[in-house]
Biopython code that builds the backbone (N, CA, C, O; Angstrom):
import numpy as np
from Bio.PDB.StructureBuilder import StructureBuilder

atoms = [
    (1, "UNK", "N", (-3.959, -7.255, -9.760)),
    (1, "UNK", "CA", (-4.636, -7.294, -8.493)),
    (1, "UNK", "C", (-4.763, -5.869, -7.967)),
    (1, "UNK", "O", (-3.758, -5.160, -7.935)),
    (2, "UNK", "N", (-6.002, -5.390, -7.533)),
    (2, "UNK", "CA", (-6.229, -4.151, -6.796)),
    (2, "UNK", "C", (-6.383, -4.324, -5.673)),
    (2, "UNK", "O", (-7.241, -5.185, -5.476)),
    (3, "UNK", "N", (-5.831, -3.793, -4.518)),
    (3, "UNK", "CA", (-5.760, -3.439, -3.337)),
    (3, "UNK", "C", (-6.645, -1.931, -2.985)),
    (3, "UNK", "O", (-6.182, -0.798, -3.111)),
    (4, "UNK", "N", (-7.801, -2.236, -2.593)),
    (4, "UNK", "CA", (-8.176, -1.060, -1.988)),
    (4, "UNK", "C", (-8.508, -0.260, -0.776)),
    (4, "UNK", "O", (-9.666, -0.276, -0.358)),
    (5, "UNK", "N", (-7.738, 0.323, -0.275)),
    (5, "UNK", "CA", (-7.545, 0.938, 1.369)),
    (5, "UNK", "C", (-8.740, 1.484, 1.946)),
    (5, "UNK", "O", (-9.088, 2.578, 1.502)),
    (6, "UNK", "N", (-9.367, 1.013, 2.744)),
    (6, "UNK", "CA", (-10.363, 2.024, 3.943)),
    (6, "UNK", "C", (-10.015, 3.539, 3.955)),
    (6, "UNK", "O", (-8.909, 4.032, 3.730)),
    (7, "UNK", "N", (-11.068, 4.124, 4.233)),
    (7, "UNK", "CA", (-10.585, 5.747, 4.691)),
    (7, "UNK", "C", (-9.825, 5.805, 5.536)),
    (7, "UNK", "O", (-8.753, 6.360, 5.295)),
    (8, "UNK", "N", (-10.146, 5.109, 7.209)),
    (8, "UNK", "CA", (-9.374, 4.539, 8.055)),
    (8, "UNK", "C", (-8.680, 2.991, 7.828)),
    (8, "UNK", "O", (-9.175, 1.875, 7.667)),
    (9, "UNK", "N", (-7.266, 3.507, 7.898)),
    (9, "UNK", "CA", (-6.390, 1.781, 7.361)),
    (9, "UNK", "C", (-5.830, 1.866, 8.519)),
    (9, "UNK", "O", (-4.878, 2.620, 8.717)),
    (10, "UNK", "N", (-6.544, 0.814, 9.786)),
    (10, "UNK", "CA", (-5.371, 0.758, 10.673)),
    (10, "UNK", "C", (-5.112, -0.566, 10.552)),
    (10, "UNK", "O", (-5.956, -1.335, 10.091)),
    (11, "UNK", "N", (-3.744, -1.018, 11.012)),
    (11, "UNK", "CA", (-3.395, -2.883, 11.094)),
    (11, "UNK", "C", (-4.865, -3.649, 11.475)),
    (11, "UNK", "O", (-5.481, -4.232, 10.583)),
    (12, "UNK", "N", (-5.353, -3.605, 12.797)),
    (12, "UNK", "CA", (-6.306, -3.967, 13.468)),
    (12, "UNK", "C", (-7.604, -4.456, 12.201)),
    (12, "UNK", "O", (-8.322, -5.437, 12.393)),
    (13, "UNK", "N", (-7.689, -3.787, 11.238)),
    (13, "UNK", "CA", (-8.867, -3.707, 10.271)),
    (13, "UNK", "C", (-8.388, -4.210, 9.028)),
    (13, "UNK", "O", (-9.109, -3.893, 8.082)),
    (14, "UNK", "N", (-7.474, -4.840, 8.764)),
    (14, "UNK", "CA", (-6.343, -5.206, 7.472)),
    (14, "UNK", "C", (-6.874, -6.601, 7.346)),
    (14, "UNK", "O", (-6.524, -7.277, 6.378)),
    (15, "UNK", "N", (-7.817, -7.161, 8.386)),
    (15, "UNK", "CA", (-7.682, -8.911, 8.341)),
    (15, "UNK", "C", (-8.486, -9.340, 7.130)),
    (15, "UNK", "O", (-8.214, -10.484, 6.766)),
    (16, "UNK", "N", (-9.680, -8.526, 6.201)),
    (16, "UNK", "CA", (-10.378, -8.628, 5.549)),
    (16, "UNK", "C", (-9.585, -8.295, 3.785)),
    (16, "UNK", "O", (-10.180, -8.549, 2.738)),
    (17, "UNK", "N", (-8.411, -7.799, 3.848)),
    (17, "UNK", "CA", (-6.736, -7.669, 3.162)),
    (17, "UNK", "C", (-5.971, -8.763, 3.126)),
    (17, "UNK", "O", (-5.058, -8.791, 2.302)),
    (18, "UNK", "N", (-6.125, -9.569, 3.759)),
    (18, "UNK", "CA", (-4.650, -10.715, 4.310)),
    (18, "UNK", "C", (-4.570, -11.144, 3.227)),
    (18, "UNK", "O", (-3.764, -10.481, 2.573)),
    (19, "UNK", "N", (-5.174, -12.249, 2.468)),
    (19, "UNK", "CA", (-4.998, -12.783, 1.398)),
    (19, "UNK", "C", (-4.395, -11.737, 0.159)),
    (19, "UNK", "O", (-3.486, -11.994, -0.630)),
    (20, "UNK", "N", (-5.296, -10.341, 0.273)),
    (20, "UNK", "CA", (-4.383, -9.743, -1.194)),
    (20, "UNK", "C", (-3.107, -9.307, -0.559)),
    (20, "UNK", "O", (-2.189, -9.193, -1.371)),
    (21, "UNK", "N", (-2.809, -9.034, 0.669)),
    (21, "UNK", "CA", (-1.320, -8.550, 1.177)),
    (21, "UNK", "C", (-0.574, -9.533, 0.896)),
    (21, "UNK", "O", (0.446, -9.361, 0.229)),
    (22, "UNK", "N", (-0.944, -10.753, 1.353)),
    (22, "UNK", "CA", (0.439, -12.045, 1.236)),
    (22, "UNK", "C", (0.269, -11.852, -0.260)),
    (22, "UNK", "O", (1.112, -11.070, -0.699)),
    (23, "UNK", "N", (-0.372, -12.217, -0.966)),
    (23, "UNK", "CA", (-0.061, -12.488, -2.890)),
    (23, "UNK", "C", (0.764, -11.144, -3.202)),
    (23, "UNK", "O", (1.647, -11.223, -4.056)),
    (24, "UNK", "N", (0.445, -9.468, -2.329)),
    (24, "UNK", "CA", (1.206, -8.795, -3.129)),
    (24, "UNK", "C", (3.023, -9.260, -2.933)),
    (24, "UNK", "O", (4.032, -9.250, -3.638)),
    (25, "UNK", "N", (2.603, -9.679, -1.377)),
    (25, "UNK", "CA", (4.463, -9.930, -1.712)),
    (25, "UNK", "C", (4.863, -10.820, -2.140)),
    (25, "UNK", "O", (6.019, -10.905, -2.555)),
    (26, "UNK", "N", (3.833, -11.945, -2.165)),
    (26, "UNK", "CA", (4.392, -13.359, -3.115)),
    (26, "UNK", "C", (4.416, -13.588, -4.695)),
    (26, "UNK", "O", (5.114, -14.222, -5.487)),
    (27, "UNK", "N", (3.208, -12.683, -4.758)),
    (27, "UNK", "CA", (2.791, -12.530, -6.513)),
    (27, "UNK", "C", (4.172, -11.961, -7.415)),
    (27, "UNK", "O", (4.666, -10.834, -7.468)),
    (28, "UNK", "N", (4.569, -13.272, -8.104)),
    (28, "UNK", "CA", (5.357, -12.432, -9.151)),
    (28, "UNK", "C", (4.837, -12.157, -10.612)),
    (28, "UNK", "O", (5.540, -11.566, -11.431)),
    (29, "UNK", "N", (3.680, -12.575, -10.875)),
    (29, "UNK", "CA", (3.238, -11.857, -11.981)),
    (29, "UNK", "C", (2.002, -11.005, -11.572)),
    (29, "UNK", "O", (1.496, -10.896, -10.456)),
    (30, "UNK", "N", (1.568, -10.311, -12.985)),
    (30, "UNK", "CA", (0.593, -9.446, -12.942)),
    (30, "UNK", "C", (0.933, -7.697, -12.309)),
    (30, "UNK", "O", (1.899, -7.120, -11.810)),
    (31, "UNK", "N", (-0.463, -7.346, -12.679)),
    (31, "UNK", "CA", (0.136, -5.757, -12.090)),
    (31, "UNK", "C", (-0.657, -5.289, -10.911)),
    (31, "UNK", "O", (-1.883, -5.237, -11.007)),
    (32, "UNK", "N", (0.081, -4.872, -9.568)),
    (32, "UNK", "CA", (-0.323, -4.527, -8.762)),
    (32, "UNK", "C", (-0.818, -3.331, -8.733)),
    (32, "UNK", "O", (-0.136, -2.433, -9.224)),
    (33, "UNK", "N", (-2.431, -2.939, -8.016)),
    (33, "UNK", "CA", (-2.571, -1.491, -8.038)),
    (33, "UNK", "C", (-3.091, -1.231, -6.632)),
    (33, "UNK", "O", (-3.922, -1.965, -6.099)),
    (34, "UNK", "N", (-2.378, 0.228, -5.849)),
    (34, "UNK", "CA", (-2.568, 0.055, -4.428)),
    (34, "UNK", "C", (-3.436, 1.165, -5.041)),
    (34, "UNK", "O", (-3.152, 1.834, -6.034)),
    (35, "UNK", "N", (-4.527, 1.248, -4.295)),
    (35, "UNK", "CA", (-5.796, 2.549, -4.515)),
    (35, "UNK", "C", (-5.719, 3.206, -3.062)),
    (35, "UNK", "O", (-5.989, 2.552, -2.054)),
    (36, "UNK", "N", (-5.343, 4.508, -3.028)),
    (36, "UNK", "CA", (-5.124, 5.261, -1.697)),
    (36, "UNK", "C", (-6.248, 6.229, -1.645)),
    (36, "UNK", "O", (-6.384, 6.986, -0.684)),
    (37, "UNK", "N", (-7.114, 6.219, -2.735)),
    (37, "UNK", "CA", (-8.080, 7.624, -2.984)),
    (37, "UNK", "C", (-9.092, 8.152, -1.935)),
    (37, "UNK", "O", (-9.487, 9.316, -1.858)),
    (38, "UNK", "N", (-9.630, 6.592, -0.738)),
    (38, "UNK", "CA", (-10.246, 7.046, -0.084)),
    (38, "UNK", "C", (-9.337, 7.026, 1.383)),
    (38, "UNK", "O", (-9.887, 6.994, 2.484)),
    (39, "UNK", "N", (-7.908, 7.049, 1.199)),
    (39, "UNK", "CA", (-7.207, 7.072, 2.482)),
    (39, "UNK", "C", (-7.271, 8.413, 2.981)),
    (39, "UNK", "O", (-6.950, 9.369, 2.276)),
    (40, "UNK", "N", (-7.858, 8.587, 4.717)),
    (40, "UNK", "CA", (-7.954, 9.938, 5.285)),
    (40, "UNK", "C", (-7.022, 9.417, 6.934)),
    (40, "UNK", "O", (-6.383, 10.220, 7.615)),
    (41, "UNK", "N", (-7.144, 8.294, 7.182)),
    (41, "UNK", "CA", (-6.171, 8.052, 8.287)),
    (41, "UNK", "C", (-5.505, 6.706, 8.455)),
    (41, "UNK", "O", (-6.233, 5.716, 8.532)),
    (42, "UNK", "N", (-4.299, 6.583, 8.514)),
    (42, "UNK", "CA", (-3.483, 5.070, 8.214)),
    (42, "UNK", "C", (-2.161, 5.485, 9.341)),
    (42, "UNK", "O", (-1.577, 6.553, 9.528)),
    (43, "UNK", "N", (-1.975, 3.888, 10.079)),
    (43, "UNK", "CA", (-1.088, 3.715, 11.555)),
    (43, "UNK", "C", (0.183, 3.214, 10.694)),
    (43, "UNK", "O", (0.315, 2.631, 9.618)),
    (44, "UNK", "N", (0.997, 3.686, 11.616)),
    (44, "UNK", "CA", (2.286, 3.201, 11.198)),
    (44, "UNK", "C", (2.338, 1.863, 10.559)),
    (44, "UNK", "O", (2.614, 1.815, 9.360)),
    (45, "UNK", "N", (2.050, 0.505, 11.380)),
    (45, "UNK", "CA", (2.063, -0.661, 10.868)),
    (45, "UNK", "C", (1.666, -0.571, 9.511)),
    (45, "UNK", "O", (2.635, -0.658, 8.757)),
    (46, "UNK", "N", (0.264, -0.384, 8.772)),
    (46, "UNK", "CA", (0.359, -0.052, 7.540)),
    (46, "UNK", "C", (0.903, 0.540, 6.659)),
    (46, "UNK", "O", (1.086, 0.158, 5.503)),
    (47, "UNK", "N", (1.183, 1.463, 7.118)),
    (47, "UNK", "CA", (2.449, 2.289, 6.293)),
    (47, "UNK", "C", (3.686, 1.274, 5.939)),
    (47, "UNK", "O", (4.057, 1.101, 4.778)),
    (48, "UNK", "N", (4.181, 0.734, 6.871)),
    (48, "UNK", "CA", (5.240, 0.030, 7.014)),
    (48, "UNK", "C", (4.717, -1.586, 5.669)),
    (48, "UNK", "O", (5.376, -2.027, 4.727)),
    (49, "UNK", "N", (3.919, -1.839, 5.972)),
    (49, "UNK", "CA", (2.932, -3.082, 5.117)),
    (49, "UNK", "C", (3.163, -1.999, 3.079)),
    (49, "UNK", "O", (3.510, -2.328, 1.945)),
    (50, "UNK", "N", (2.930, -1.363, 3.426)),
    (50, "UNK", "CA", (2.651, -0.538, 2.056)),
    (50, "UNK", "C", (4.202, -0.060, 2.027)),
    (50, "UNK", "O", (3.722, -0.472, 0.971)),
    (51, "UNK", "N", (5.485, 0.351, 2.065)),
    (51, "UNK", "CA", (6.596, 0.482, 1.872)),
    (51, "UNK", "C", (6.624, -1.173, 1.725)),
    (51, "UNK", "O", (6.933, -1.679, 0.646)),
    (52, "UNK", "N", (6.320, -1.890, 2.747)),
    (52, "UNK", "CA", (7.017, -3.142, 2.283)),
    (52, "UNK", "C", (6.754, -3.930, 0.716)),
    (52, "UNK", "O", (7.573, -4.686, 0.194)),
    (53, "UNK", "N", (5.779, -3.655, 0.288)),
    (53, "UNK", "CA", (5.193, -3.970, -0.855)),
    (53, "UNK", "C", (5.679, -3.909, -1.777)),
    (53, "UNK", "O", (5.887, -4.853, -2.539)),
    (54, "UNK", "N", (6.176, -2.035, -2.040)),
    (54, "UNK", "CA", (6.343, -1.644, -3.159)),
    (54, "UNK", "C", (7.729, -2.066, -3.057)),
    (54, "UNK", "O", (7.873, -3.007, -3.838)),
    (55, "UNK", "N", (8.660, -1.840, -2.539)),
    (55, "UNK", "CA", (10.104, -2.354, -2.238)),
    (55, "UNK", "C", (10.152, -3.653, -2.769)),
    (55, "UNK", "O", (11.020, -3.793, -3.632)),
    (56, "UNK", "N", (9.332, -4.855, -2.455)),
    (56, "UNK", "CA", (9.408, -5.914, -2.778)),
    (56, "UNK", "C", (8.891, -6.146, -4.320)),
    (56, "UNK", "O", (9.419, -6.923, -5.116)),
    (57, "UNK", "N", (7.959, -5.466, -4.531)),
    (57, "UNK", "CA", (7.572, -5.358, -6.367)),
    (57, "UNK", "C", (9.157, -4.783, -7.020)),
    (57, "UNK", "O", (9.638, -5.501, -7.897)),
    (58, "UNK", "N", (10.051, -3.370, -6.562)),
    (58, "UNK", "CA", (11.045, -3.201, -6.867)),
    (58, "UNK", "C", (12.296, -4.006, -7.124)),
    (58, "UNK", "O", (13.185, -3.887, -7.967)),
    (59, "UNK", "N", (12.103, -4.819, -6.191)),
    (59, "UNK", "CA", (13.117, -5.580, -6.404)),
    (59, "UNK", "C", (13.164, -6.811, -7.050)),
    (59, "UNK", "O", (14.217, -7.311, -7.444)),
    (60, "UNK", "N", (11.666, -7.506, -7.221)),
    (60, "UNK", "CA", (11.628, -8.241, -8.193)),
    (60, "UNK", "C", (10.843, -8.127, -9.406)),
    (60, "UNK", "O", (10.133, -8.984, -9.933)),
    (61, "UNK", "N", (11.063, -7.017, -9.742)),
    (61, "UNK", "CA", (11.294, -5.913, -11.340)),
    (61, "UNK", "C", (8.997, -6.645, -11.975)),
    (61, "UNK", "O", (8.468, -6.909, -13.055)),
    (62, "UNK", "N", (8.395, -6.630, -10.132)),
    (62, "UNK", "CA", (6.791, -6.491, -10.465)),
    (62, "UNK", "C", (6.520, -4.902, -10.866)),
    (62, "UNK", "O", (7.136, -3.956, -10.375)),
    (63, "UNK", "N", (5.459, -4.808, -11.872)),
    (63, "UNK", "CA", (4.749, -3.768, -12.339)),
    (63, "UNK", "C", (3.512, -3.076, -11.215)),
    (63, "UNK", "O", (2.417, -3.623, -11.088)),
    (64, "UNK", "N", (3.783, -2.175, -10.672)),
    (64, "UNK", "CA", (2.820, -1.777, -9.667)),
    (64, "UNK", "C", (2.672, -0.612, -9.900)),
    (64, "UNK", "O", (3.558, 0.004, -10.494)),
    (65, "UNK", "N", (1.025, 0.254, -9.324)),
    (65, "UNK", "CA", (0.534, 1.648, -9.536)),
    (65, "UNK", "C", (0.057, 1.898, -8.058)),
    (65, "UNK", "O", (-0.574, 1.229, -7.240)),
    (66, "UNK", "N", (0.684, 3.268, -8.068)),
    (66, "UNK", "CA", (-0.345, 3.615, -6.528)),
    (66, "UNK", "C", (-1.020, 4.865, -7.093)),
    (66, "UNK", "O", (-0.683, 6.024, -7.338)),
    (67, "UNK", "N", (-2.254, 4.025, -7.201)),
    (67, "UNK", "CA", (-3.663, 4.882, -7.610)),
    (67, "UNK", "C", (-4.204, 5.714, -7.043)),
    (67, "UNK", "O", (-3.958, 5.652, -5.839)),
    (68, "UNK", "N", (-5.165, 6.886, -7.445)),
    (68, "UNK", "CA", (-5.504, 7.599, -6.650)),
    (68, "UNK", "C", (-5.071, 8.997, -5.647)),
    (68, "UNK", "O", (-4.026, 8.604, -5.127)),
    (69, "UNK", "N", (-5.230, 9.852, -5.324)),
    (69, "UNK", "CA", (-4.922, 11.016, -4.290)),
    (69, "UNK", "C", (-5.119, 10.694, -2.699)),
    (69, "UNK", "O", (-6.076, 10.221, -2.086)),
    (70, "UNK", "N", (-3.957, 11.096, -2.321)),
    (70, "UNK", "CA", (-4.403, 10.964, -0.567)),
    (70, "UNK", "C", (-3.322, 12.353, 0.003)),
    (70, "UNK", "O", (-2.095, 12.385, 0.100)),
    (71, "UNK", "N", (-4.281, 13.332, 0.286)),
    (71, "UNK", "CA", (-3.496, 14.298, 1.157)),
    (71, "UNK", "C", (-2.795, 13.933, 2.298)),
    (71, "UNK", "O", (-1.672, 14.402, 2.483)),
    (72, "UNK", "N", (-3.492, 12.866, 3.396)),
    (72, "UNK", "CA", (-2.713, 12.306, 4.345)),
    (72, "UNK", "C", (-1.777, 11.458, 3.862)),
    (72, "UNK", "O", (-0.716, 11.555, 4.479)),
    (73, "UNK", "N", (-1.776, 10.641, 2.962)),
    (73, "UNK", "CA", (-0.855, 9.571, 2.945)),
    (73, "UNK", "C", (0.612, 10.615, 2.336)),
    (73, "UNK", "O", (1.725, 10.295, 2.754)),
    (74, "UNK", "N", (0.489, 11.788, 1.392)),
    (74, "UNK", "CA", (1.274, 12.422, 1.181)),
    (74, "UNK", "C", (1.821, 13.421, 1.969)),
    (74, "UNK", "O", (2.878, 13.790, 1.456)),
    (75, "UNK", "N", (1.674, 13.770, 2.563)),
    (75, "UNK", "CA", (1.680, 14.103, 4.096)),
    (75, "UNK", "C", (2.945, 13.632, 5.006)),
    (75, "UNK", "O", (3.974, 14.154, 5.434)),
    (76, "UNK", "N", (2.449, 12.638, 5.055)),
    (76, "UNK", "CA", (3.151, 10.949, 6.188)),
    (76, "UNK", "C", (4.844, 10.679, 5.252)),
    (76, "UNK", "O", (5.978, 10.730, 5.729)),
    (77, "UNK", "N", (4.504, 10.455, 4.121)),
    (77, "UNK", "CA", (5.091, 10.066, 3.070)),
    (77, "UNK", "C", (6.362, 11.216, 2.823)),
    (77, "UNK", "O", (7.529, 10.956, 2.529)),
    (78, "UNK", "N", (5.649, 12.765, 3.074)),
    (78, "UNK", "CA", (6.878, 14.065, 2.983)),
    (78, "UNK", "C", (7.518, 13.910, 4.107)),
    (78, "UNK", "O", (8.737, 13.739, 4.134)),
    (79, "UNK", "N", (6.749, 13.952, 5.203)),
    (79, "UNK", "CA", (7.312, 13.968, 6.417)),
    (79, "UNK", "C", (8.661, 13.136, 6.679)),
    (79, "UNK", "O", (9.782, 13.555, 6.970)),
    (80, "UNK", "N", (8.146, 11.670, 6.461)),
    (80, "UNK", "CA", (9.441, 10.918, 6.589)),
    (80, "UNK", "C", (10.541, 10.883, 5.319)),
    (80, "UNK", "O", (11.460, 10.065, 5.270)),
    (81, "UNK", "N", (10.303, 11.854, 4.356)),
    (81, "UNK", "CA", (11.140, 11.829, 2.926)),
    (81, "UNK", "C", (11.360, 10.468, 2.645)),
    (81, "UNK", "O", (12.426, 9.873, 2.805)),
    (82, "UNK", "N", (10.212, 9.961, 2.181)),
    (82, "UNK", "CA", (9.734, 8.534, 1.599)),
    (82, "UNK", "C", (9.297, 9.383, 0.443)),
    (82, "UNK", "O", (8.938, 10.560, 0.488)),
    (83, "UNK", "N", (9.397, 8.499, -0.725)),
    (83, "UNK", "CA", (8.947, 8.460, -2.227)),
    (83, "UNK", "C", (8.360, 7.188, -2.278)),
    (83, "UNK", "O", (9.144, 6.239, -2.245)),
    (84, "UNK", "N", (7.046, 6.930, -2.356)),
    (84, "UNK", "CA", (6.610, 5.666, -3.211)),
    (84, "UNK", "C", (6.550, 5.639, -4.862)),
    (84, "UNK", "O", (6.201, 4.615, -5.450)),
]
sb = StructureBuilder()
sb.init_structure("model")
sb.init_model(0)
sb.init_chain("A")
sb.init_seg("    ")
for serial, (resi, resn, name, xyz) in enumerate(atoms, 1):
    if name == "N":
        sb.init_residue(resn, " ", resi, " ")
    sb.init_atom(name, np.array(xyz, "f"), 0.0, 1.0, " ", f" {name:<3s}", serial, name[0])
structure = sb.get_structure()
C-alpha cells in the first residue's frame, strides 16, 4: 500500500487518507510505502499520525519504506531527534 502526502499535510485535509491510515495501522500484511517527496508543510497532528504508523509497523515486525526527499519533514524530524 502507498500512502501519498500533499505538499501541504495538515490533519484538516487527511479525510481523503482515512481509509489508507486505518489499514496502515491495522494492515498486517504487505509493504507499506509512506511517499514524503512532495511534503513542503505538515502540522503536528500528522506528524504524530506518521510516527504512529511506523512504530506500529515496528512492532508488529510490518515491512515499510519512507519514500522520497522532504527537506521540511527532515527538518521537523532533526529538530525533535526523531529517526523514522
Amino acid at each position: 500500500m502507498r500512502i501519498l502526502l500533499n505538499r501541504q499535510c495538515l490533519i484538516g485535509q487527511m479525510e481523503d487518507r482515512k481509509e489508507k491510515l486505518v489499514y496502515a495501522y491495522s494492515g498486517k500484511r504487505g509493504y507499506l510505502v509512506l511517499d514524503v517527496s512532495n511534503l513542503d508543510k505538515i502540522d503536528t497532528a500528522v506528524l504524530q499520525v506518521l510516527i504512529s504508523i511506523v512504530h506500529t509497523c515496528q512492532k508488529t515486525g510490518r515491512k515499510y519504506e519512507i519514500r522520497g526527499k522532504s527537506e521540511t519533514l527532515d527538518l521537523i524530524l532533526e529538530c525533535y531527534g526523531i529517526n523514522l
